[in-house]
N, C-alpha and C positions, 0 to 999 in steps of 0.2 A: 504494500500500500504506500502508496507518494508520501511524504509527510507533509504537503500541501493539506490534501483530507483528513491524514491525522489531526493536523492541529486546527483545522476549520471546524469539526466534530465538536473539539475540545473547545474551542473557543466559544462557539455557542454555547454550550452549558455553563464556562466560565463566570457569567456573568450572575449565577445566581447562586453562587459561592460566599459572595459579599455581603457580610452580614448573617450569615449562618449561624444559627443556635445548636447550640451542642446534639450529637448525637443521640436520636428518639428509638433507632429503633435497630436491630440485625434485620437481613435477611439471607436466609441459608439456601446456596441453588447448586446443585449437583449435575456434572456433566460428563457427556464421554467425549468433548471434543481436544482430544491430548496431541493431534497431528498438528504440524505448526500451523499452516492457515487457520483451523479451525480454534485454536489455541490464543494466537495471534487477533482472532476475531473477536474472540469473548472476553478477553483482555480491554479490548476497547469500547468495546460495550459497556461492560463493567467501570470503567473509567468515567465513560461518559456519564453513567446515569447517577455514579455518586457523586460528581461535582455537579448536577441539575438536583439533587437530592442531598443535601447536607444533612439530611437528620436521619439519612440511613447507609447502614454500614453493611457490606454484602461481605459474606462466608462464603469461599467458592472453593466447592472440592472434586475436582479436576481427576476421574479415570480411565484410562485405558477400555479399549471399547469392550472388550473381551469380557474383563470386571466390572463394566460397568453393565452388561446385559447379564451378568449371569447375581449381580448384587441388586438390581432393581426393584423387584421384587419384597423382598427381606425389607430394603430402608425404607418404603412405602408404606409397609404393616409396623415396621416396628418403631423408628424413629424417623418420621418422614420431611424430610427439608422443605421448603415453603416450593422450591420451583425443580423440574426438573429437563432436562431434553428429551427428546425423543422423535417418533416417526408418526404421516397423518395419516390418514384411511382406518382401515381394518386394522393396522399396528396397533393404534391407541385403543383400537375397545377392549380388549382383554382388560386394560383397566378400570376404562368409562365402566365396562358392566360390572367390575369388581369394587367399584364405588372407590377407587384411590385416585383416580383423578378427579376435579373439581370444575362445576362450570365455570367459565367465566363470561358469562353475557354480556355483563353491563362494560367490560372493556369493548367487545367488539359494536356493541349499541353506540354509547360513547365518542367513539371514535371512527365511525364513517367506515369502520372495515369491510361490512358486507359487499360497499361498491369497490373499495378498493381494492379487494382482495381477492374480485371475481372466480371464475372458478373453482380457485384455491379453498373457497371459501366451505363449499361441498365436501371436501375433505377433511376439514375440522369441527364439522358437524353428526351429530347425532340424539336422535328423542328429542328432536327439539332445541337442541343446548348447545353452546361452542365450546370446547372440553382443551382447548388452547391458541396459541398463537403460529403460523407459520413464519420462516425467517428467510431460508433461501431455499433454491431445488435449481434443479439442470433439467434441461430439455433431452429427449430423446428422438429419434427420427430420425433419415436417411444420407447420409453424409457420402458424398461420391468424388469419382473424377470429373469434375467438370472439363478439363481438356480433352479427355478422351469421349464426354458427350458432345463436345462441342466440333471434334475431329471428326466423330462419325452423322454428323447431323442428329442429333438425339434431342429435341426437345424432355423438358424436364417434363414426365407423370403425372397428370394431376389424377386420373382413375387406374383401376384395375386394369381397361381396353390398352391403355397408354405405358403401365406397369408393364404387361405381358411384352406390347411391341418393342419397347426398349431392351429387356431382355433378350430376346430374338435377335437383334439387330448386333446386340454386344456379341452373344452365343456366332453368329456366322462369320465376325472378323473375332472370333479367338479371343475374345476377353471373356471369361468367367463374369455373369452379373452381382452375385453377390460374395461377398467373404466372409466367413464366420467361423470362429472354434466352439466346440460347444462340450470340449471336455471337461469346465465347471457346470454345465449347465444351463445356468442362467440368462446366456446369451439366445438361448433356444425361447426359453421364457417371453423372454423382449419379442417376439419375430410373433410366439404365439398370442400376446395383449395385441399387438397391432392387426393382427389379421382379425379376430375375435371381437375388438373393437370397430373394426371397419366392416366386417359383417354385419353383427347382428346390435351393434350402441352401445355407450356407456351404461346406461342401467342394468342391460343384458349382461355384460361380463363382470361388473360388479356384485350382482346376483350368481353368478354363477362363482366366484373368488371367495363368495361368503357360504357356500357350501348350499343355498337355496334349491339349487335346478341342477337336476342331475347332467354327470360328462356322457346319456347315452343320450341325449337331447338332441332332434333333429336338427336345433339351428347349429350347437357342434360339431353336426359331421356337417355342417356347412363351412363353418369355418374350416374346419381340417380339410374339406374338399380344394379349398382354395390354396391350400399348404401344396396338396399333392398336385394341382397346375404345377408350380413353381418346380416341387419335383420333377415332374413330368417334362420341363422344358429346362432342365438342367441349370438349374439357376443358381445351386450354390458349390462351393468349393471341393474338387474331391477329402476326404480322410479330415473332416473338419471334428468328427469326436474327438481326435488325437491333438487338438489344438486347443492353447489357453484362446482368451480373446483376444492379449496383444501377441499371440503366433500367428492368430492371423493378419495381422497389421501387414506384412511386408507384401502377399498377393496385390493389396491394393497400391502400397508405394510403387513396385514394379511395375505397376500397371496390366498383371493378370487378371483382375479383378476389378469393377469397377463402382461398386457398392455396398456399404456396409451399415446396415443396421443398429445403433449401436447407441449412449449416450456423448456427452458432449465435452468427456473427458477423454474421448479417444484424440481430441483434436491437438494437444498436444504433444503425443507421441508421434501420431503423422507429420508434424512438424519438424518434429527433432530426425525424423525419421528422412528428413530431405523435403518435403510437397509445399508447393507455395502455395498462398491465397488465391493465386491465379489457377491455381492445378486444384484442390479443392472447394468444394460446394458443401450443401446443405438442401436438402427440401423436405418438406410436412411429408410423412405416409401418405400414400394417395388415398381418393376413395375405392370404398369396395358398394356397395351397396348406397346405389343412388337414393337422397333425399336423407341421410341418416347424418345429424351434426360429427364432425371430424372433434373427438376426445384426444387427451395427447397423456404423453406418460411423461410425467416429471417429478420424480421419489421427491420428499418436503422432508427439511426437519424443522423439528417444530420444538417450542417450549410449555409448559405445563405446569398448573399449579397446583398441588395436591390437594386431596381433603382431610391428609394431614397436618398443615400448612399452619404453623404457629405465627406467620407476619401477612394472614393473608389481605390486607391493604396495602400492605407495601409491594407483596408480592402482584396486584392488579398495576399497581405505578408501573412497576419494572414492564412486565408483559404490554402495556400501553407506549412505552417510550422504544423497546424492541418492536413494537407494529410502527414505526413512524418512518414517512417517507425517508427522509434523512439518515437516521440509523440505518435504514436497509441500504442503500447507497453506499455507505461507508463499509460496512461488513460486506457485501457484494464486493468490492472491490478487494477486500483484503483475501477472501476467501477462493476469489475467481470466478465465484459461480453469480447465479441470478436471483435481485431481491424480490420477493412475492408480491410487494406494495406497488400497483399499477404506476404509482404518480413517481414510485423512484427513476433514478437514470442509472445506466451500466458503460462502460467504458467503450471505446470505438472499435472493440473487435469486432470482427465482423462476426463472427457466429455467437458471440452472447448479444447483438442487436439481435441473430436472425430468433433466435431462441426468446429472447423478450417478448418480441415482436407475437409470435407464434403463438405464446401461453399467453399473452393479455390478450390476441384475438379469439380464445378456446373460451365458447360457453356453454359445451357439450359438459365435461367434466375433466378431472384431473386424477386418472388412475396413479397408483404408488408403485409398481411393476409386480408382478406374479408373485414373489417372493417379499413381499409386503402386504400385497391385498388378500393372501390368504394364510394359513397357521403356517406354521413351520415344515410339519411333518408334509401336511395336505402337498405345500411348494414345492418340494423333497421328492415326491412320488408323481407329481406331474410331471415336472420339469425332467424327472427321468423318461417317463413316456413321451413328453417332444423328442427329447434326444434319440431315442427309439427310432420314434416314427421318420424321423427322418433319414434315420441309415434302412429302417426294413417297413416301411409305408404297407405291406402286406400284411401287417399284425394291428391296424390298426384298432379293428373289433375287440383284439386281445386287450390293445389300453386303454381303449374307452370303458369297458369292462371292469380292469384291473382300478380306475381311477376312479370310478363308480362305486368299487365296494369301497373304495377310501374313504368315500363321501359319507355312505351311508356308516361306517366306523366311525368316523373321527365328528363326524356333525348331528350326533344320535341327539 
């Protein structure tokens, strides 16, 4: 972060330092952000909101993430801190319905958040109640060669019809259309939200993340029908199981490949990796199923105040001053990624504009990715049956099947 913004942050709060009455009150907030951006971020938050706040003193106990998802839990029931971090969607309701997290309404009432915080906003909601604050999230969606779309006449996709042809056109001059490793997983994940959402809507696969609607469901094997196009026309990398996600990084620098899937953290490896801003692009998923709003994936984290929460007035201050245009700006910058608050600004890269740009135009909804929007175990045993499916597409019925009885196990 510049120390232009540093000290511009700082200096607005500065001024209500002056005159300050002794210290009224702690507040205690617990986090897993120990990586230096994210570290470096909450530093400065923290900074900021004590000198706009003199008569409160923050307690910040700082874990590694590993410790800090497997302690979450335990310090909630047993000594629980006023604020905590964590993830939106379906992450946070194991808490909301265990009663250890806490509304807070009257921040996002208060404070114009419903508009500014557009889709985003769907995410921090449930029964009614806004159960936290979101801070930043990355965009996900289709990041390419644009030299090599632009070399072979390739207008960019806006549908399915437009998806397949470019495909085709890459598949007959020898470029692989897509690159992908999918021996964590996850990256299969990402490939199946987008189809899933571009078939059948956001409230469709949200419903179906939340264990609602069975995997033997018609409109699934629609989705999955449109998987097996892609198969069908060779569209992704041979021996991609045996690949992390940045193994397959280099298909696309070569230019064997000319598509990948992915979030918005690949963009810096492609960079270091050699490709210039001139060499790649970015563009939304296209559509699949006309007339259905285009939903986007961008994981959120978010902050939380418990409903064990001994400062919980201070603890709504805090969560009010982290929703503020400004602060999000600030921490955006530091962290690299994108602030949630519509009215903030992000620096002139080009793909955290395009990303901005994208998610304040999204008023479909804001999926958390597969491995968010459903349990652990559930994410675990899909994301194996994508992987599957797409090295032996002929067992398909076996994993709608097998992902079926998951359902009806794990969501009795």
């Amino acid at each position: 972060m510049s120390n232009f913004i540093h000290k511009n942050l700082v200096a607005m709060a500065a001024s209500a330092v002056m005159g300050a009455s002794a210290f009224a009150g702690e507040l205690v907030i617990n986090t897993d952000t120990s990586d230096p951006a994210p570290k470096a971020a909450f530093e400065l938050l923290i900074a900021g909101f004590e000198a706009e706040n003199p008569d409160v003193t923050v307690t910040w106990n700082l874990f590694d993430h590993e410790g800090f998802k497997s302690s979450i839990r335990n310090f909630l029931t047993a000594d629980a801190p006023d604020l905590v971090t964590w993830y939106a969607g379906n992450r946070m309701m194991p808490f909301v319905n265990a009663g250890l997290f806490a509304e807070v309404d009257s921040v996002w009432e208060d404070n114009n958040m419903v508009e500014d915080f557009g889709a985003s906003a769907g995410s921090m909601s449930a029964d009614g109640h806004y159960w936290g604050v979101p801070y930043t999230y990355y965009q996900w969606g289709v990041y390419y060669r644009k030299d090599i779309f632009e070399d072979l006449g390739i207008a960019v996709p806006t549908n399915w019809e437009e998806f397949l042809a470019a495909g085709a056109t890459l598949n007959e001059n020898d470029v692989t259309p897509i690159t992908i490793g999918t021996k964590f997983l996850w990256t299969a994940g990402g490939v199946f939200d987008y189809l899933n959402m571009r078939t059948n809507g956001f409230e469709f696969h949200m419903a179906l993340t939340s264990g609602e609607i069975p995997w033997t469901d018609d409109r699934v094997r629609a989705t999955m029908a449109h998987w097996q196009e892609l198969l069908d026309a060779d569209f992704f990398i041979e021996n991609h199981a045996a690949y992390g996600w940045q193994d397959a990084l280099p298909a696309m620098v070569n230019g064997d490949a000319a598509m990948y899937i992915m979030g918005n953290f690949a963009v810096d490896p492609l960079r270091q990796a050699g490709l210039t801003d001139d060499q790649l692009g970015f563009f939304q998923f296209p559509e699949i199923t006309a007339g259905i709003p285009l939903s986007e994936e961008a994981p959120t984290d978010t902050l939380h105040m418990t409903s064990g929460a001994k400062n919980p007035e201070d603890a709504r201050r805090f969560l009010a001053y982290l929703a503020r245009a400004d602060v999000q700006t600030a921490m955006g910058a530091e962290l690299g990624q994108l602030p949630v608050n519509s009215n903030s600004s992000v620096s002139d890269d080009v793909f955290l504009q395009a990303g901005f740009e994208m998610l304040n135009g999204t008023t479909a909804g804001i999926a958390q990715f597969f491995d968010r929007d459903t349990t652990a175990e559930m994410a675990k045993i899909g994301m194996e049956g994508f992987q599957e499916f797409m090295v032996k597409p002929e067992r398909l019925d076996d994993i709608l099947d097998r992902l079926e009885a998951a359902r009806q196990r794990i969501y009795q």
